[in-house]
C-alpha positions as CSV (number, residue, x, y, z in Angstrom):
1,X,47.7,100.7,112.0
2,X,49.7,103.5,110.2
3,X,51.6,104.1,113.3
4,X,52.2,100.8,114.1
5,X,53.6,100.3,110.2
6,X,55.8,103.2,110.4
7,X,57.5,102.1,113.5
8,X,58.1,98.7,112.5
9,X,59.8,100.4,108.9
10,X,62.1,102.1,111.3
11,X,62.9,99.2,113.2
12,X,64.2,97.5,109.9
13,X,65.8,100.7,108.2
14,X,68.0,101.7,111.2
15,X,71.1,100.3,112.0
16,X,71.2,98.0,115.1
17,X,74.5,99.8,116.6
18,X,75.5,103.2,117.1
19,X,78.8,104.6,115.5
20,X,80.5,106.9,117.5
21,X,83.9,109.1,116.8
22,X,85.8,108.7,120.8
23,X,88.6,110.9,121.6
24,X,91.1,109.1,124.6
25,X,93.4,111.0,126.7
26,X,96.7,108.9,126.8
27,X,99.6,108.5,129.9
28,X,101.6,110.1,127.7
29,X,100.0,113.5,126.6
30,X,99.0,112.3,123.4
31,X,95.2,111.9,122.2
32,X,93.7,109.2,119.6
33,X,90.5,108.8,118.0
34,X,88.5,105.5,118.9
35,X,85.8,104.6,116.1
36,X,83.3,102.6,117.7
37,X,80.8,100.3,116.8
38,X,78.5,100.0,119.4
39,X,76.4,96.7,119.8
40,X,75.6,98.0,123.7
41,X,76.8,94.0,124.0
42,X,79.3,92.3,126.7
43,X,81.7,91.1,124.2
44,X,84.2,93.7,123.4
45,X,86.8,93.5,119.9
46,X,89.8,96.2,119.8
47,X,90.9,96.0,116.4
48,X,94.6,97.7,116.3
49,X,96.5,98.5,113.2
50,X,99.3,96.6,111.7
51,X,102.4,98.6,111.1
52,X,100.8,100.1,107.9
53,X,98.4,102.0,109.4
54,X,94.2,100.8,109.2
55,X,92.8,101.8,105.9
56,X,89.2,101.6,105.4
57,X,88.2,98.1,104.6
58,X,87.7,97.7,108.2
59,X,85.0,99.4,108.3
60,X,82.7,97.0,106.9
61,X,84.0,94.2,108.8
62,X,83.0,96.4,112.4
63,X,79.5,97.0,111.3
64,X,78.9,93.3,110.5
65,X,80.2,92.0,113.9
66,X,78.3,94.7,115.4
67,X,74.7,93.9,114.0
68,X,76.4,90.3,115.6
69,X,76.4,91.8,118.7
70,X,79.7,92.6,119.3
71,X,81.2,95.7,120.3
72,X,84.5,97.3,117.9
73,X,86.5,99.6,118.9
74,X,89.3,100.8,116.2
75,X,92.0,102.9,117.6
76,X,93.7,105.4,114.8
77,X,96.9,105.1,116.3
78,X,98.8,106.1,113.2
79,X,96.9,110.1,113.1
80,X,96.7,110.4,116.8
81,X,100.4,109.7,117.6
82,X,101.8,110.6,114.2
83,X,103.3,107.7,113.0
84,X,104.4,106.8,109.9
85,X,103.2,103.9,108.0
86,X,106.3,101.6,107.7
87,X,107.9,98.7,108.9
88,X,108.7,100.4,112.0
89,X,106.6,102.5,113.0
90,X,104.9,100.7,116.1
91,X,108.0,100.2,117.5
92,X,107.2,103.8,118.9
93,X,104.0,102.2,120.2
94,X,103.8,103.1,124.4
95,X,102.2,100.3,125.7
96,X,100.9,102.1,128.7
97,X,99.1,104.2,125.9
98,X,97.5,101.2,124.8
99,X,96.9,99.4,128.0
100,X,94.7,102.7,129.0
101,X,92.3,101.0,126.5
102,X,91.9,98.0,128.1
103,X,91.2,99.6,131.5
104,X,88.0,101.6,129.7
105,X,86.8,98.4,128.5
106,X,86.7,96.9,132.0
107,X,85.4,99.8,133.8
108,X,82.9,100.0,130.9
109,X,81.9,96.2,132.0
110,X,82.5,94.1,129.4
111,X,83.1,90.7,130.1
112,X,84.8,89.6,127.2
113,X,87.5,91.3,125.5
114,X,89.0,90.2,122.5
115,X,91.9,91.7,120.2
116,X,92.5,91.7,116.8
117,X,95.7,92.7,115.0
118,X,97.7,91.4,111.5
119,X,101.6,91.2,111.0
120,X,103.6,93.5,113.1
121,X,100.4,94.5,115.1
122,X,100.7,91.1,116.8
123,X,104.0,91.9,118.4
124,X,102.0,95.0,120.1
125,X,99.2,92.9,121.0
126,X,101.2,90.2,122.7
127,X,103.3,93.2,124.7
128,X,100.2,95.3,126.0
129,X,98.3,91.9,127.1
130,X,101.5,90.7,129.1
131,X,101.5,93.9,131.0
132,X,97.8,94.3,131.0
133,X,97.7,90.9,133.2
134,X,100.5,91.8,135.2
135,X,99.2,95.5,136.5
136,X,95.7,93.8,136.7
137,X,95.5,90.0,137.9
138,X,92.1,90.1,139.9
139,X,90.8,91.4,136.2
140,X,92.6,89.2,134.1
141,X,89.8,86.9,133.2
142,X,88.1,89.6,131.0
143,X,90.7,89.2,128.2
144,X,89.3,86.2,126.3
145,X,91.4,85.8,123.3
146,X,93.4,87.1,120.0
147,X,92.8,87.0,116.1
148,X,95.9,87.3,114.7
149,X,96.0,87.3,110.8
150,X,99.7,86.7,109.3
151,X,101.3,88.0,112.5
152,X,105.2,89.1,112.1
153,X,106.8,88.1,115.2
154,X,110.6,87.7,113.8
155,X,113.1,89.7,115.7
156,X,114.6,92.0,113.4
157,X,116.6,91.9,111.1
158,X,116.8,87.9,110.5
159,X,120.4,87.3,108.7
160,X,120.1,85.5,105.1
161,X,120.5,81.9,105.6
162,X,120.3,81.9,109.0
163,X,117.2,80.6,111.7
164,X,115.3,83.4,112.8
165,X,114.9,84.5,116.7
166,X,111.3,85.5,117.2
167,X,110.2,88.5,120.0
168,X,111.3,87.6,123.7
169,X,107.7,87.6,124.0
170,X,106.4,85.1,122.5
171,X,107.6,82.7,125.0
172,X,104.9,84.5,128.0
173,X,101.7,84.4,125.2
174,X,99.2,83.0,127.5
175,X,95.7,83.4,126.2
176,X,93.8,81.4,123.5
177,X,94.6,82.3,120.0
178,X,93.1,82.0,116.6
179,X,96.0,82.5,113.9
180,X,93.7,83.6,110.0
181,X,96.6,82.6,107.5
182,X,96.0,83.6,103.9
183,X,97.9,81.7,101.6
184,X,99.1,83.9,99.5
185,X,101.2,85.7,102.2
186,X,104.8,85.2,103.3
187,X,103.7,83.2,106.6
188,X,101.5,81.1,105.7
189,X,104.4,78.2,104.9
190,X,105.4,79.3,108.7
191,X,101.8,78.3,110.2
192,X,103.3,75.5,112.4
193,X,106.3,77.3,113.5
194,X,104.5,80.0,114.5
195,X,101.4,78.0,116.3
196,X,104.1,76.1,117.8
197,X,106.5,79.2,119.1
198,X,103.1,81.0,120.3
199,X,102.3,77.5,122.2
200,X,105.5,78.3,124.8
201,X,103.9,80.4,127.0
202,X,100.8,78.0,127.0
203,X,98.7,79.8,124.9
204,X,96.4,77.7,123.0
205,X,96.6,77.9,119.6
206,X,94.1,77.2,116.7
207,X,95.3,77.6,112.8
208,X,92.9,78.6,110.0
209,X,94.7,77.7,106.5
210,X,93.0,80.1,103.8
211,X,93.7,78.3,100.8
212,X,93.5,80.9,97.5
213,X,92.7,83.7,99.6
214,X,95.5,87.2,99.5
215,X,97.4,88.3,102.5
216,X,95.8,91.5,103.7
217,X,92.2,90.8,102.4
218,X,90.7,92.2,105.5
219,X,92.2,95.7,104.6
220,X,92.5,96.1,100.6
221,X,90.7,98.1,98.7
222,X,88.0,95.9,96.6
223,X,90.5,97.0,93.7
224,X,93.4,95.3,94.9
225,X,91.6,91.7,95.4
226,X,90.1,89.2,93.4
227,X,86.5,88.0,93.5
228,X,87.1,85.1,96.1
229,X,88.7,87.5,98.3
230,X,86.0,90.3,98.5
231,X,83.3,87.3,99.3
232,X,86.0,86.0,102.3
233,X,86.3,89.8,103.6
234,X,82.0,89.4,103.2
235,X,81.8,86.0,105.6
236,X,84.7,87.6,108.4
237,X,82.2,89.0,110.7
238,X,80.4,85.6,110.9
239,X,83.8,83.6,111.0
240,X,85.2,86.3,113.4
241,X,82.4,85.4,115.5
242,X,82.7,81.7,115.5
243,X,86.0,82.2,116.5
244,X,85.5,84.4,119.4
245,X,83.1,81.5,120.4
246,X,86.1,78.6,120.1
247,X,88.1,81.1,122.2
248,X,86.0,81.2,125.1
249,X,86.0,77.6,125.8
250,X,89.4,77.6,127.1
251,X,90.8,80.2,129.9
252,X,94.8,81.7,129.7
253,X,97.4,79.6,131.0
254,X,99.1,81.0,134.0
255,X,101.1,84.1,133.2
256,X,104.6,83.1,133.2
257,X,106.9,85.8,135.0
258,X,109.8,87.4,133.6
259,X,109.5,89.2,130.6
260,X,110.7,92.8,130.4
261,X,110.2,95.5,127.8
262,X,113.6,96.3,127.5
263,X,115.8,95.6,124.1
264,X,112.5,95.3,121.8
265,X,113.3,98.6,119.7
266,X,115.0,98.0,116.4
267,X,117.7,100.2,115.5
268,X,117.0,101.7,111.9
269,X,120.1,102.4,109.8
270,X,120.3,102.5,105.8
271,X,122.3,100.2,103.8
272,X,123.2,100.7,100.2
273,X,121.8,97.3,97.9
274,X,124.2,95.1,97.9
275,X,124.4,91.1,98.2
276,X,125.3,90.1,101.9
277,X,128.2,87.5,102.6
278,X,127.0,84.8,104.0
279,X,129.2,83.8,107.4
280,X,131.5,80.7,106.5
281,X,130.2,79.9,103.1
282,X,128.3,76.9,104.0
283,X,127.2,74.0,101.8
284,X,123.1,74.7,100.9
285,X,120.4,72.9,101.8
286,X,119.6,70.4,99.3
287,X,117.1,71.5,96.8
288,X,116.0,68.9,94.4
289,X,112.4,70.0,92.5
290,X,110.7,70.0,89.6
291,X,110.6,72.9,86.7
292,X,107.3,74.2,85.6
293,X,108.0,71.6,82.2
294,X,108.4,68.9,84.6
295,X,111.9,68.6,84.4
296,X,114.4,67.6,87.6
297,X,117.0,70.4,89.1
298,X,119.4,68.5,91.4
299,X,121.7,71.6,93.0
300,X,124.2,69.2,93.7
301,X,125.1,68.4,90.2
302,X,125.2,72.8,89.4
303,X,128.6,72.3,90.8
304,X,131.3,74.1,88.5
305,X,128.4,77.4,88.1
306,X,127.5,79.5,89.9
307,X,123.5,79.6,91.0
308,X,121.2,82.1,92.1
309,X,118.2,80.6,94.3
310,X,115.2,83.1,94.5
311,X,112.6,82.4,96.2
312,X,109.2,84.3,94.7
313,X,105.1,84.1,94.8
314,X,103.2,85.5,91.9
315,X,101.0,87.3,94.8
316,X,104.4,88.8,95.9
317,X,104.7,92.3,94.6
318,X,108.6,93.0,95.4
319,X,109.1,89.5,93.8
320,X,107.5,90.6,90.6
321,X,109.3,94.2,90.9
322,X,112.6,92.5,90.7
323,X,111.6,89.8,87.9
324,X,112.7,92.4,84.7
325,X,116.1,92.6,86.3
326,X,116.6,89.0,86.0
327,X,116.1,88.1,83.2
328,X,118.0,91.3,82.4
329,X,120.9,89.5,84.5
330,X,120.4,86.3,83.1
331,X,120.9,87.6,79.5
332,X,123.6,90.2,80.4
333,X,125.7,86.8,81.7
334,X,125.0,84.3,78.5
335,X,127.6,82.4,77.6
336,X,128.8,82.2,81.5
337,X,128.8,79.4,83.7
338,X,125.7,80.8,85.4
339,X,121.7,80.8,86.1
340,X,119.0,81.2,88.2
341,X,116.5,78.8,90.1
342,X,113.5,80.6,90.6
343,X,111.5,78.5,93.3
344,X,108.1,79.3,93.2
345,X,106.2,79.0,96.4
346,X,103.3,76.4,96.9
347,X,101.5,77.9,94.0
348,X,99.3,75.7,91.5
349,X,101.6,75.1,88.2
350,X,98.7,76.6,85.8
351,X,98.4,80.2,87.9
352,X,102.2,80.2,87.5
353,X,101.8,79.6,83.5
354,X,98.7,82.4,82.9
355,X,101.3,85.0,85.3
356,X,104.4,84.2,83.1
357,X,102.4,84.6,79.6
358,X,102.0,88.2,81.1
359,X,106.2,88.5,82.3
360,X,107.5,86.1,80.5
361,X,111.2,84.4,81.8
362,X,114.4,83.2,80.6
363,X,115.3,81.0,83.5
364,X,114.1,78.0,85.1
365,X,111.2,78.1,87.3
366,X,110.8,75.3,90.2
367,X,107.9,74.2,92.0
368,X,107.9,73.8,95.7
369,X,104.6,72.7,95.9
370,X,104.5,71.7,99.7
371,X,107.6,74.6,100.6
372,X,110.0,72.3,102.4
373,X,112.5,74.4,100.6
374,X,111.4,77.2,102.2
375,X,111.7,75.5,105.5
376,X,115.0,73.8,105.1
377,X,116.3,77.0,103.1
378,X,114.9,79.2,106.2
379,X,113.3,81.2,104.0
380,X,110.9,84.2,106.3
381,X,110.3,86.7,103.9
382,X,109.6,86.7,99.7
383,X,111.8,87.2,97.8
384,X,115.0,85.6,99.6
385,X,117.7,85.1,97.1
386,X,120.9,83.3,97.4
387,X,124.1,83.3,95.1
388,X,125.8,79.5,95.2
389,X,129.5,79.6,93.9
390,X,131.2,77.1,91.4
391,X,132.4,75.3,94.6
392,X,128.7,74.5,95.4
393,X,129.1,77.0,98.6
394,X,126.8,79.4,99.8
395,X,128.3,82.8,99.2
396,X,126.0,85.8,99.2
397,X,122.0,86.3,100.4
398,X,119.7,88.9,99.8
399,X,115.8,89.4,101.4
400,X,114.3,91.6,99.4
401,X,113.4,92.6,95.6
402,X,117.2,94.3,94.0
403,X,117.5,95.6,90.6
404,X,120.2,92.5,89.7
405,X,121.6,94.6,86.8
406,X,122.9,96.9,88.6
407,X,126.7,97.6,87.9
408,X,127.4,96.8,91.5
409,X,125.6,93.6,91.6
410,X,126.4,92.6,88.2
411,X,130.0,93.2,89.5
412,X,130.1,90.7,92.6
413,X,128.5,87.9,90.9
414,X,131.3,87.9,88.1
415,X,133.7,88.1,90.5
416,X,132.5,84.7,91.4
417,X,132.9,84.1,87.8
């Protein structure tokens, strides 16, 4: 009885999967470190990195799925090909290095492989499947789906005030897709645009809208979120899972021939800070919203100022970098025919009042509660500023946080003065 009791404490005290630290030999000399979570399962999830590297927060979310029975494998890309965390940094990606990954996982047997990647990983995900299902058609029906979270698929670098292009190859996605938006990230008002773009190559697409929950939840540190967030990261596994199910219902659309990797690497140069003309000077969208008082702004009757239009989240940290210097701007430039819209996105009017009793303002802050001015502004990353002149024309654009005092900046707005 004692021996049966002891065994049965075991059973419940040990974990259900085995963790294992795997070194992989790549095409291209290099070696990574594969953490895996073994569920000794047939359902396979590769969880790659964004272009900021993994983190730990993963962690967690591996174990859960596997004591779901699902196998994770996370490849530290980052440490084993010494990349550095940054916006660009898997352009360097090989994606023979990674497709070397997918050939383990078939000869291991799995019979469903899924992938999971957020922002720029997506870009690297789409790639490596293409060519995956190109160099192995009679295996093809193994890969069973991608969880995208937030993905970046702009080509780089989108001009101010223009439509973006997004990555030649998002016109060949072909397998079933499950896009997590968090709303307080800068694609969630892009959910449809990016469903529908991913849609080309006949990829099936399903959109889960996570209303009050922070871009990035499923790789912060506990100190970085809020309550709501921590018990969303809790559920993933679960809703991971239930998603991975949805997937499997539907089989890849016919891979459409024709994409090349050739021309995807973005050329990194420095530019000084400085406000961007914007080709033509055009006439702006309209923008007609309500103020955070409930007062109407109508941009069409701003004619005779001039108007800077920033576009800003309170979840945005670069928006909230650049705040000080505006006002700073705004009082620098009193007495001047000149202000600023600050056109809040799709946040609720009272989490907007408790952040500005924290930074308080001196300029007018709109609500654009269901972001069509996002959309009709062609707004892709927070914050997107633009500088109207006294003729009611666009003039300059800037995407990104700037210190607007500067003597520079300062300098080409009065010139508009």
């Amino acid at each position: 009885m004692r021996l049966l009791f002891f065994s049965l404490l075991i059973l419940f005290v040990l974990p259900l999967h085995a963790f294992e630290e795997v070194n992989i030999a790549l095409p291209s000399g290099d070696e990574i470190s594969v953490e895996t979570n073994s569920a000794e399962g047939r359902t396979l999830l590769l969880w790659l990195p964004s272009e900021e590297g993994l983190g730990s927060a993963h962690t967690a979310i591996a174990e859960g799925l596997a004591d779901l029975g699902i196998d994770v494998w996370v490849p530290r890309l980052h440490q084993g090909l010494m990349l550095t965390p940054g916006r660009l940094s898997l352009d360097e990606v090989n994606t023979d290095d990674l497709i070397v990954l997918l050939d383990r996982a078939a000869r291991l047997g799995f019979e469903r492989i899924f992938i999971l990647s957020y922002s720029r990983g997506a870009g690297l995900v789409l790639k490596m499947t293409y060519r995956w299902q190109q160099q192995n058609p009679q295996q093809a029906h193994r890969l069973a789906g991608l969880l995208l979270f937030s993905p970046h698929l702009l080509q780089d670098r989108v001009v101010i005030g223009e439509q973006a292009g997004y990555l030649p190859i998002t016109d060949y996605s072909n397998l079933p897709i499950y896009l997590i938006m968090p709303e307080y990230s800068t694609k969630y008002a892009r959910s449809s645009e990016i469903a529908v773009q991913l849609q080309r190559g006949g990829s099936p697409v399903f959109t889960h809208l996570m209303r009050g929950i922070r871009g990035g939840f499923q790789q912060r540190e506990d100190e970085d979120l809020k309550p709501v967030d921590i018990e969303m990261r809790r559920r993933l596994p679960q809703l991971l899972k239930q998603a991975m199910e949805l997937l499997s219902r539907y089989r890849p659309a016919q891979l459409k021939a024709g994409w090349r990797p050739v021309g995807e690497k973005v050329e990194s140069s420095f530019r000084a800070p400085s406000l961007y003309p914007i080709k033509g000077f055009p006439e702006p969208p309209p923008l007609r919203l309500k103020t955070l008082d409930g007062r109407d702004v109508n941009l069409e009757e701003l004619k005779g100022e001039v108007v800077l239009v920033n576009f800003w989240a309170t979840w945005c940290a670069p928006c909230i970098e650049e705040i000080p210097s505006l006002t700073r701007l705004v009082r620098r430039l009193q007495g001047k025919p000149f202000r600023v819209l600050a056109v809040n996105i799709g946040e609720q009017p009272e989490a907007i009042r408790r952040f500005l009793a924290r930074i308080p303002v001196n300029f007018d802050v709109l609500l654009d509660s269901d972001s069509r001015a996002v959309r009709d502004w062609k707004v892709y990353a927070y914050p997107s500023n633009y500088i109207i002149d006294r003729q009611g024309r666009l003039h300059f654009g800037y995407r990104g946080a700037l210190a607007w005092d500067a003597p520079n900046i300062v300098e080409t707005i009065e010139s508009l003065l």
